[in-house]
Backbone bond lengths (Angstrom), bond angles and torsions (degrees), N, CA, C in turn:
res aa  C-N    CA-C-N  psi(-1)  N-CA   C-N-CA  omega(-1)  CA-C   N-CA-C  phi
1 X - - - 1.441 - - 1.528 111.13 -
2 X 1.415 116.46 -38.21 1.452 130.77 166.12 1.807 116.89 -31.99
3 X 1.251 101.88 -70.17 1.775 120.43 162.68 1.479 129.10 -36.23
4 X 1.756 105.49 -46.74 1.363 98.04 -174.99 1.519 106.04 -87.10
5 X 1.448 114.16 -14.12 1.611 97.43 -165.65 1.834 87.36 -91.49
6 X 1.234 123.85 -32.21 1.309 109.83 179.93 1.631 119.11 -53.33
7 X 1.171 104.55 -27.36 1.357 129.73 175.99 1.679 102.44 -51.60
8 X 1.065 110.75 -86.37 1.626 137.56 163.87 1.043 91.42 -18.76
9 X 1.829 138.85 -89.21 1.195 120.11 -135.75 1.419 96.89 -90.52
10 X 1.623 142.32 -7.58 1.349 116.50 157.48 1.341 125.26 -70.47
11 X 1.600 111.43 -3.67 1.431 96.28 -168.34 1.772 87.52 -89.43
12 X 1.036 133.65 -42.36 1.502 145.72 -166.35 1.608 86.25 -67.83
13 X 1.332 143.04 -38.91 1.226 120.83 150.68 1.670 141.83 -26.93
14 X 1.377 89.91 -62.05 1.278 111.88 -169.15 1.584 108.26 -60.64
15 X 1.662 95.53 -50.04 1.918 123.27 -168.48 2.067 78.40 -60.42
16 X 0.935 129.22 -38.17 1.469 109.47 -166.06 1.271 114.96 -73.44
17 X 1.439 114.26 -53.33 1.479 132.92 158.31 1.627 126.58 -22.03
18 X 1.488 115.67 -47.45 1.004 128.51 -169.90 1.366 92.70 -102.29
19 X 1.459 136.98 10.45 1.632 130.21 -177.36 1.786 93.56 -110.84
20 X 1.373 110.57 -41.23 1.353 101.71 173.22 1.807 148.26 -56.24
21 X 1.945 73.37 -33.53 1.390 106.79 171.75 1.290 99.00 -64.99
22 X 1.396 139.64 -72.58 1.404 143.61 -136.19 1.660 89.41 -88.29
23 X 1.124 141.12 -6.68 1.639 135.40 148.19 1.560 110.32 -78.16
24 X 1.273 106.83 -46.67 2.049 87.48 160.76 1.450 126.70 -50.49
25 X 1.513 87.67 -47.00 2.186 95.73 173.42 1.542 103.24 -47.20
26 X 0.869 109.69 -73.80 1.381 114.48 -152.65 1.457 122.30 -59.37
27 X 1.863 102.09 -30.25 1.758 119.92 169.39 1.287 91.29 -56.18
28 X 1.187 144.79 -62.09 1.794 143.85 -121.70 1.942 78.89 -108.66
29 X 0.753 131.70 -24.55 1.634 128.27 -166.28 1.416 89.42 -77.21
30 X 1.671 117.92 -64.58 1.736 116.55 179.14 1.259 135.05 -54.51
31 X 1.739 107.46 -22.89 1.303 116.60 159.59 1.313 138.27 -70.50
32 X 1.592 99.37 -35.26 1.949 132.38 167.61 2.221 81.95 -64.96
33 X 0.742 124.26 -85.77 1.384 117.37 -158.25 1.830 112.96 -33.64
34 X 1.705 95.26 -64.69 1.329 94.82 174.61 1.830 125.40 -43.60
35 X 1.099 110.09 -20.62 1.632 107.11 -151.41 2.001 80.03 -109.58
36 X 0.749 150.28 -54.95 1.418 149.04 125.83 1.450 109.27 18.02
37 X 1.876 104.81 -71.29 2.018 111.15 178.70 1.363 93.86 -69.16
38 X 1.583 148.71 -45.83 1.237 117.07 169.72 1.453 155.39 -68.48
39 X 1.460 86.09 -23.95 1.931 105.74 155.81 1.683 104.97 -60.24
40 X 0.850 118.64 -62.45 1.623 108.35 173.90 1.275 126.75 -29.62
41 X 1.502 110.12 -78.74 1.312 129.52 152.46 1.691 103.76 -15.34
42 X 0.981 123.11 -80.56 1.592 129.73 -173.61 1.646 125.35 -49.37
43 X 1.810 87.78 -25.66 1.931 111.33 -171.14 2.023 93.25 -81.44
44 X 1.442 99.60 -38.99 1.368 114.27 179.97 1.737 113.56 -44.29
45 X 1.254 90.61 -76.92 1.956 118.99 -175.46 1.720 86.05 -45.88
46 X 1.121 117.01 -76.54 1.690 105.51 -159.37 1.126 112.88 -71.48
47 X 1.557 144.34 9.78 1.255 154.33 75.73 1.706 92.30 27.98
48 X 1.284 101.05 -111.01 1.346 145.78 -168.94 1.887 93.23 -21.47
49 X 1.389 100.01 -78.34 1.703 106.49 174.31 1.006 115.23 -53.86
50 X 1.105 147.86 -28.99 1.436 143.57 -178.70 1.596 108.73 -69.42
51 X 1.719 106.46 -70.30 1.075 103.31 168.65 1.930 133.10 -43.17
52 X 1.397 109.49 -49.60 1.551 115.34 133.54 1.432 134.03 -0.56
53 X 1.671 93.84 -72.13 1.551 112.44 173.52 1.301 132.76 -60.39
54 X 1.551 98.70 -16.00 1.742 116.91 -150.81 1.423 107.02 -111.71
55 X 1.860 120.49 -11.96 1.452 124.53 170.53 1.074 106.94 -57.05
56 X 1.752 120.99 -68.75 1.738 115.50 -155.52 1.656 98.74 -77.63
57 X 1.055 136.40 -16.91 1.391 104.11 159.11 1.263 142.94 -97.65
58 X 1.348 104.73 7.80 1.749 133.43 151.85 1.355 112.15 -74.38
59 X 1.741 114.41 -10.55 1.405 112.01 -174.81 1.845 91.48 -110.36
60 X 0.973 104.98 -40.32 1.743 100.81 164.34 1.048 111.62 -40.08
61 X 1.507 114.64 -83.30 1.523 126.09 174.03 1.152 117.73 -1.75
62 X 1.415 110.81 -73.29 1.633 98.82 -169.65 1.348 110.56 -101.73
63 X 1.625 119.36 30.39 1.477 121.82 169.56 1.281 87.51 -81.09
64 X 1.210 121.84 -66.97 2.097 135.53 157.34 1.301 98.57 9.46
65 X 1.789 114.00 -70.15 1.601 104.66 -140.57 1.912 94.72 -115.73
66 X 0.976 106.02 0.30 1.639 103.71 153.22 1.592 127.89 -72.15
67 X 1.758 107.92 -22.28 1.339 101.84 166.70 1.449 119.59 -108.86
């Protein structure tokens, strides 16, 4: 009788162990995602300015090679 319940409560050990873990995974996974949608966001915008940046001297440019 000794065996099976020792049995039991390591496995209900283990099953807990590996339940705690997979709530750390998943916290640090939603945080990795979020911070991910804001690097984007950020990869986006300077996107945005660059391209911005890149008219008037694309409009220089060929003021340059028109004369």
């Amino acid at each position: 009788m000794l065996w099976p319940m020792l049995a039991i409560t390591l496995a209900f050990g283990g099953i807990a162990v590996l339940g705690v873990l997979a709530a750390r995974v998943f916290l640090e996974v939603r945080r990795l995602a979020r911070q991910v949608g804001e690097s984007s966001e950020r990869i986006a915008r300077a996107a945005e300015d660059l391209e911005r940046a890149a008219v008037p001297l694309a409009q220089q440019a060929e003021t340059l090679r028109g004369t």
